[in-house]
VEXMI-955973 format. One record per residue: residue number from 0; residue in three letters; x, y, z of N, C-alpha, C in turn. Coordinates in steps of 0.2 Angstrom, whole numbers, always signed. Example, Ala and Ser with C-alpha at 12.3 -4.5 7.8 and 13.67 -1.06 7.14 Angstrom:
BEGIN
<site n="0" res="ALA" n_X="+66" n_Y="-28" n_Z="+39" ca_X="+62" ca_Y="-22" ca_Z="+39" c_X="+66" c_Y="-16" c_Z="+39"/>
<site n="1" res="SER" n_X="+64" n_Y="-11" n_Z="+35" ca_X="+68" ca_Y="-5" ca_Z="+36" c_X="+64" c_Y="+0" c_Z="+39"/>
end
This chain:
BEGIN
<site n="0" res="UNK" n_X="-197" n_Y="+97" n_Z="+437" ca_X="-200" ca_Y="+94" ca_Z="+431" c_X="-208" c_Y="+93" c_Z="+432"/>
<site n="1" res="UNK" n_X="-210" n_Y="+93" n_Z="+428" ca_X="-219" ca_Y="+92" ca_Z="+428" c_X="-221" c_Y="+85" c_Z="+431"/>
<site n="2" res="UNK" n_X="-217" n_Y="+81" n_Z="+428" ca_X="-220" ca_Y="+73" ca_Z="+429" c_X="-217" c_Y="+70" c_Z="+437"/>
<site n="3" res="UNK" n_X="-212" n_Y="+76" n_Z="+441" ca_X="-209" ca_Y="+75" ca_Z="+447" c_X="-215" c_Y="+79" c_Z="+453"/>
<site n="4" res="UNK" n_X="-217" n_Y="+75" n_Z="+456" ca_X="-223" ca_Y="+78" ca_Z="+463" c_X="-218" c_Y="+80" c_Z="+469"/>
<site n="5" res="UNK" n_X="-216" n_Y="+87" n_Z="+468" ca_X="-210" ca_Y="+86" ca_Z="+472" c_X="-214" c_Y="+94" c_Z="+479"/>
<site n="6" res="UNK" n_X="-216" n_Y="+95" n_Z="+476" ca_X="-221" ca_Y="+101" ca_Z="+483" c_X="-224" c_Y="+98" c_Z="+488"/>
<site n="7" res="UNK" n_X="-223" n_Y="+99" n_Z="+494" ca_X="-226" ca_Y="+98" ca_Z="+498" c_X="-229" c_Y="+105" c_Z="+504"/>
<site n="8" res="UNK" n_X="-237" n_Y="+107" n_Z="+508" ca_X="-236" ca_Y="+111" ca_Z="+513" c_X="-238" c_Y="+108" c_Z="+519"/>
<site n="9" res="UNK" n_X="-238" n_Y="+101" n_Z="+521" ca_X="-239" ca_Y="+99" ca_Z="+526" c_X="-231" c_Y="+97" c_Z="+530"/>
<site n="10" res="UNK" n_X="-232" n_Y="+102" n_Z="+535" ca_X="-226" ca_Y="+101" ca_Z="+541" c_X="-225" c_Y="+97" c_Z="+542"/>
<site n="11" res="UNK" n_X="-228" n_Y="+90" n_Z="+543" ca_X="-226" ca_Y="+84" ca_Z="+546" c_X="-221" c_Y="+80" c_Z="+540"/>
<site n="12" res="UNK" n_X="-223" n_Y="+82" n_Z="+534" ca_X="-219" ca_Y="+78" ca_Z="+528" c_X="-212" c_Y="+81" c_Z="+530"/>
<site n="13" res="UNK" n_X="-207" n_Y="+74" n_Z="+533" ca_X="-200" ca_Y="+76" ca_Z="+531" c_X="-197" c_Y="+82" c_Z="+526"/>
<site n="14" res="UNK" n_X="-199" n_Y="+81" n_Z="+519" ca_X="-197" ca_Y="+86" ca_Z="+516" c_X="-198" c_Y="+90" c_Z="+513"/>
<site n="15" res="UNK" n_X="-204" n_Y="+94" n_Z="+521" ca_X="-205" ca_Y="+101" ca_Z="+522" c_X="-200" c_Y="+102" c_Z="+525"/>
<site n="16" res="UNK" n_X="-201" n_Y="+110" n_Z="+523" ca_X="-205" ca_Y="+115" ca_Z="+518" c_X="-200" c_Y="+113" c_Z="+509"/>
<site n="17" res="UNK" n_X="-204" n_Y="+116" n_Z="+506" ca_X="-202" ca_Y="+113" ca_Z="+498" c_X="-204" c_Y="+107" c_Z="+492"/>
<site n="18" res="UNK" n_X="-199" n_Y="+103" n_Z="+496" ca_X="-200" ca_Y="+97" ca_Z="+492" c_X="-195" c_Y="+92" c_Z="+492"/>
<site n="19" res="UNK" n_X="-194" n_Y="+88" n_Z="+488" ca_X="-188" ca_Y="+83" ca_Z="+489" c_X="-188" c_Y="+76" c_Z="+483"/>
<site n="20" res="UNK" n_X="-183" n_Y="+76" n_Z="+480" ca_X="-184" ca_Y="+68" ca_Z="+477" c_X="-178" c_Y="+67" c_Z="+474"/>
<site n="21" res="UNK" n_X="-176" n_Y="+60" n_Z="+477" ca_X="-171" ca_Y="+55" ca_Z="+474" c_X="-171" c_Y="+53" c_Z="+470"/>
<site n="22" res="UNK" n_X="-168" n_Y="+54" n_Z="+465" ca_X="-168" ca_Y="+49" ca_Z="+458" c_X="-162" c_Y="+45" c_Z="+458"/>
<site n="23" res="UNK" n_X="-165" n_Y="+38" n_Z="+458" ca_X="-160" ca_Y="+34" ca_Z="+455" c_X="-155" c_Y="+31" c_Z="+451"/>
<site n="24" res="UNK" n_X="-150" n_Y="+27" n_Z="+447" ca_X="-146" ca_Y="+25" ca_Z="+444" c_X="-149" c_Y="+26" c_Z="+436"/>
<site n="25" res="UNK" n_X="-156" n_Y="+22" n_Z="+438" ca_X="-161" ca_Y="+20" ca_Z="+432" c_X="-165" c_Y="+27" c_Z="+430"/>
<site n="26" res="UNK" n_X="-166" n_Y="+31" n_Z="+433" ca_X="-168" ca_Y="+36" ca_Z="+434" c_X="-175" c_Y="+39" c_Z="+436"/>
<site n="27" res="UNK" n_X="-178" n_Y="+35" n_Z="+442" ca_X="-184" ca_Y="+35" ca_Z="+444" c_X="-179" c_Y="+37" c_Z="+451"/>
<site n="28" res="UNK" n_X="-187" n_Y="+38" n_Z="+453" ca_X="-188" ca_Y="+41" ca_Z="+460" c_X="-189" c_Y="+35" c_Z="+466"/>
<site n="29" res="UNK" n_X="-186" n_Y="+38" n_Z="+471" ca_X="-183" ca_Y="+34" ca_Z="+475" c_X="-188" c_Y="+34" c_Z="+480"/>
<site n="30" res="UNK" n_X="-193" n_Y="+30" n_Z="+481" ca_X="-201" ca_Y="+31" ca_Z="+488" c_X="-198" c_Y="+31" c_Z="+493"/>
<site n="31" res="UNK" n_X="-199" n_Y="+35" n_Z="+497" ca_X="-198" ca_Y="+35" ca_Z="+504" c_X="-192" c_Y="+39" c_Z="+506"/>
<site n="32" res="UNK" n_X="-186" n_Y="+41" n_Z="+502" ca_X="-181" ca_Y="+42" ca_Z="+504" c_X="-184" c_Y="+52" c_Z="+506"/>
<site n="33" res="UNK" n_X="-179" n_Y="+53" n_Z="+510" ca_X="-180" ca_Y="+60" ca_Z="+516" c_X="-173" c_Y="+64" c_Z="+514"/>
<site n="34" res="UNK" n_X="-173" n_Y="+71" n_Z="+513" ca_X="-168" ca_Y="+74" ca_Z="+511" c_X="-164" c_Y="+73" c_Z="+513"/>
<site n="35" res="UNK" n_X="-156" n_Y="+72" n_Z="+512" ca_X="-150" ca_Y="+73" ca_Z="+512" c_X="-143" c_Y="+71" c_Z="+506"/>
<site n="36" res="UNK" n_X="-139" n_Y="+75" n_Z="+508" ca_X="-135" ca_Y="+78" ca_Z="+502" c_X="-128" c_Y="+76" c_Z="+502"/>
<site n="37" res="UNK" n_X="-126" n_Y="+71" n_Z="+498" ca_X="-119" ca_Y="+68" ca_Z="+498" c_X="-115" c_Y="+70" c_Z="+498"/>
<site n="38" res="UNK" n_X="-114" n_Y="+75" n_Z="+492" ca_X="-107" ca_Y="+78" ca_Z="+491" c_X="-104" c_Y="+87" c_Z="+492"/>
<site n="39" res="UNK" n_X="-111" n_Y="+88" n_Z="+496" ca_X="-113" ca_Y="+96" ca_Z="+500" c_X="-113" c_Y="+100" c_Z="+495"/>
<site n="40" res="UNK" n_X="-112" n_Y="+98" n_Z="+487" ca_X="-115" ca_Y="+102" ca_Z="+481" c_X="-121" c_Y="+106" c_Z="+480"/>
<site n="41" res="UNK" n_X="-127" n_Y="+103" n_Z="+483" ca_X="-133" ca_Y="+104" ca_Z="+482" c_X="-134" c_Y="+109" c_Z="+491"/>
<site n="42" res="UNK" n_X="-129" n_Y="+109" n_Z="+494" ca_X="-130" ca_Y="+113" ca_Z="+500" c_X="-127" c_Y="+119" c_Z="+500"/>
<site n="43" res="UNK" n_X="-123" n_Y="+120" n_Z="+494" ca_X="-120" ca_Y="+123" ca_Z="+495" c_X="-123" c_Y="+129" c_Z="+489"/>
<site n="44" res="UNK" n_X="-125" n_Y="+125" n_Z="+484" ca_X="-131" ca_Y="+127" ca_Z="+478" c_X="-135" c_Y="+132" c_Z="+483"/>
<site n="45" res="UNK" n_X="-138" n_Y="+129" n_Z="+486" ca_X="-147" ca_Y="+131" ca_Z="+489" c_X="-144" c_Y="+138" c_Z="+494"/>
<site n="46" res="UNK" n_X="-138" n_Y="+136" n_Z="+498" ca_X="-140" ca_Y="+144" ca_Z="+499" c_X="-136" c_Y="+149" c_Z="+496"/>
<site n="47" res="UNK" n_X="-133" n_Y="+147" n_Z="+491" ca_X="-129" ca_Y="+154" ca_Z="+486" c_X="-136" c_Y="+158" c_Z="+484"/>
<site n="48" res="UNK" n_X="-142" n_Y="+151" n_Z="+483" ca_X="-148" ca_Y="+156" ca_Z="+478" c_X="-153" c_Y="+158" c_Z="+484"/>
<site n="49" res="UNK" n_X="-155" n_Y="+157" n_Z="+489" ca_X="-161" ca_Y="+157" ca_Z="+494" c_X="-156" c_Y="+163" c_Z="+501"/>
<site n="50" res="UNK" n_X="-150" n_Y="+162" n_Z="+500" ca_X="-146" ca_Y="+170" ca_Z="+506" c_X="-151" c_Y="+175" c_Z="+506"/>
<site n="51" res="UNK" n_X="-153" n_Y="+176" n_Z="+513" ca_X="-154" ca_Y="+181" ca_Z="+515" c_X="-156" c_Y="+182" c_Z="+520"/>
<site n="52" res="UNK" n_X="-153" n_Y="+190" n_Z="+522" ca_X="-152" ca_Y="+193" ca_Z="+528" c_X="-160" c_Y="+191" c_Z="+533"/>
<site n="53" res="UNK" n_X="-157" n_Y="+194" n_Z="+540" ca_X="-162" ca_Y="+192" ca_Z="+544" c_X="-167" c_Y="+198" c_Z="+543"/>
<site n="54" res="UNK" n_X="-173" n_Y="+198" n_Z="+543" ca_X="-180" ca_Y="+204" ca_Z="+544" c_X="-178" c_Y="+208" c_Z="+547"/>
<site n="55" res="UNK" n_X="-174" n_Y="+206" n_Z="+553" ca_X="-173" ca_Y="+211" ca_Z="+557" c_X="-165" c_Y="+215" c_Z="+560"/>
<site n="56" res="UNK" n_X="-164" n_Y="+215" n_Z="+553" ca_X="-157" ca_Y="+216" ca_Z="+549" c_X="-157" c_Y="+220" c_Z="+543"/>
<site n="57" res="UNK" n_X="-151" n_Y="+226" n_Z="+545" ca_X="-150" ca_Y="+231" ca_Z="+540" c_X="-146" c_Y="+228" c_Z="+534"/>
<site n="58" res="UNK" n_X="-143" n_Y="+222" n_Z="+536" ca_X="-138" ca_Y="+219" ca_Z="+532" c_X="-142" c_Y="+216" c_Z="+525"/>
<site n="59" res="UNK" n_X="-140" n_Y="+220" n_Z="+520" ca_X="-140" ca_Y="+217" ca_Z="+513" c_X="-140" c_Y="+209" c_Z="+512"/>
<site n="60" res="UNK" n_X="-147" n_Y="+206" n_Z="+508" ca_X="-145" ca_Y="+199" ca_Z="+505" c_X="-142" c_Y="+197" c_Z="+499"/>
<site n="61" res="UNK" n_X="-137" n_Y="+191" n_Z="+500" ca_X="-134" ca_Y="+191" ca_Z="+494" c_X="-135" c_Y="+185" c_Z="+489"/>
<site n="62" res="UNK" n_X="-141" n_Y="+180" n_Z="+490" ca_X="-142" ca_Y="+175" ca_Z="+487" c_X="-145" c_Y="+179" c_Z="+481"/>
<site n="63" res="UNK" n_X="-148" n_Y="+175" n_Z="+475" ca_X="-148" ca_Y="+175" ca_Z="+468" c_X="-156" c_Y="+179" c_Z="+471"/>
<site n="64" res="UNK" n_X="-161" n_Y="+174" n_Z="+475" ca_X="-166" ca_Y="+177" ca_Z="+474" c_X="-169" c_Y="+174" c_Z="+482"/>
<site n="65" res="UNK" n_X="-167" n_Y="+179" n_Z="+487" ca_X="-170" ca_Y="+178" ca_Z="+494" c_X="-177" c_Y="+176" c_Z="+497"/>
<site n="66" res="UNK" n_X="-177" n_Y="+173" n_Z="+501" ca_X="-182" ca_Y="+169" ca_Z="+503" c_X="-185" c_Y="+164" c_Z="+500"/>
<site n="67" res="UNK" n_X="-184" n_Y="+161" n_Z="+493" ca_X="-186" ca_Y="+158" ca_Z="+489" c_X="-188" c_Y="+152" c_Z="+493"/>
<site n="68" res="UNK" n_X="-191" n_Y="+148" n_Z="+489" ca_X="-192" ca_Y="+141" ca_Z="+492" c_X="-190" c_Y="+135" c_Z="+485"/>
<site n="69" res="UNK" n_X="-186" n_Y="+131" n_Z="+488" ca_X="-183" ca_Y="+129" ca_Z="+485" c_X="-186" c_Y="+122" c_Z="+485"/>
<site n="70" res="UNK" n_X="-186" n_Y="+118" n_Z="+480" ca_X="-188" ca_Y="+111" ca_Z="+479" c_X="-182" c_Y="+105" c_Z="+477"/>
<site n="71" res="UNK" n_X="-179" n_Y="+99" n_Z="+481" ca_X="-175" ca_Y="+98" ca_Z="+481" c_X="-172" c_Y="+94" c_Z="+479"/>
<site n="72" res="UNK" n_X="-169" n_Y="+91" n_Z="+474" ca_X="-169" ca_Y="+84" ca_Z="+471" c_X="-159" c_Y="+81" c_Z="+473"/>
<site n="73" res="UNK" n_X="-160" n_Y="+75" n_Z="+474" ca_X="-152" ca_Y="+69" ca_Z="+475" c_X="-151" c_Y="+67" c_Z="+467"/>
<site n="74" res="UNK" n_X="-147" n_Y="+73" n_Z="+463" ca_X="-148" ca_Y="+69" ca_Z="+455" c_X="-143" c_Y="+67" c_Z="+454"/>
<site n="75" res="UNK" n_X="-137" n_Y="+67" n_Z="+458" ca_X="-130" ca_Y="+65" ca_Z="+458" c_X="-128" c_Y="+63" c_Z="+464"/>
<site n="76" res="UNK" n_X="-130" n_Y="+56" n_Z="+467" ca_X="-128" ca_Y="+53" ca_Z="+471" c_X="-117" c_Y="+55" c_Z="+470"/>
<site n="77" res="UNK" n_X="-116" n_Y="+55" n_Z="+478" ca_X="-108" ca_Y="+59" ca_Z="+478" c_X="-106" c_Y="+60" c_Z="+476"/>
<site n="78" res="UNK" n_X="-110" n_Y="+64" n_Z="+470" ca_X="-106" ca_Y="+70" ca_Z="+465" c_X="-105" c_Y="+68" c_Z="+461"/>
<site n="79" res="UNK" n_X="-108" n_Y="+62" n_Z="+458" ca_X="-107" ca_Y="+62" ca_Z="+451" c_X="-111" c_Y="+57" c_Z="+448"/>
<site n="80" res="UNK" n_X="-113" n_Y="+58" n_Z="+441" ca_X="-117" ca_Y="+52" ca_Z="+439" c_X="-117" c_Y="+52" c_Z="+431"/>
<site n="81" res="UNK" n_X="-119" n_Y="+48" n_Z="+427" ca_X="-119" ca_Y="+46" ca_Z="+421" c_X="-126" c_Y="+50" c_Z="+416"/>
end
């Protein structure tokens, strides 16, 4: 979403490469918090769409849209929210 600063290219940022942001209860972003995923939905999400084979591999990629870079958000703390 527009109004979310969620890109980042500097390596030293936690969360690089992409991006990252917490929303919480009230639905603002959460400063400071560092990627991680509570209920493996969103882990599980990223790479059904971002799969793919190694460069140096004849094997077929199967995600929706390979190599993509993905931007991250926690919008359902453990799986569920209001």
């Amino acid at each position: 979403h527009q109004d979310l600063d969620l890109y980042t290219e500097d390596a030293d940022d936690p969360t690089y490469p992409g991006g990252w942001v917490e929303i919480d209860a009230d639905g603002d972003p959460v400063e400071g918090s560092e990627p991680y995923d509570t209920h493996y939905h969103g882990t599980h999400v990223g790479g059904t769409v971002g799969a793919a084979a190694p460069a140096d591999d004849d094997t077929p990629a199967y995600g929706v849209a390979p190599n993509v870079d993905l931007q991250h958000g926690l919008v359902l703390p453990d799986g569920s929210g209001a």
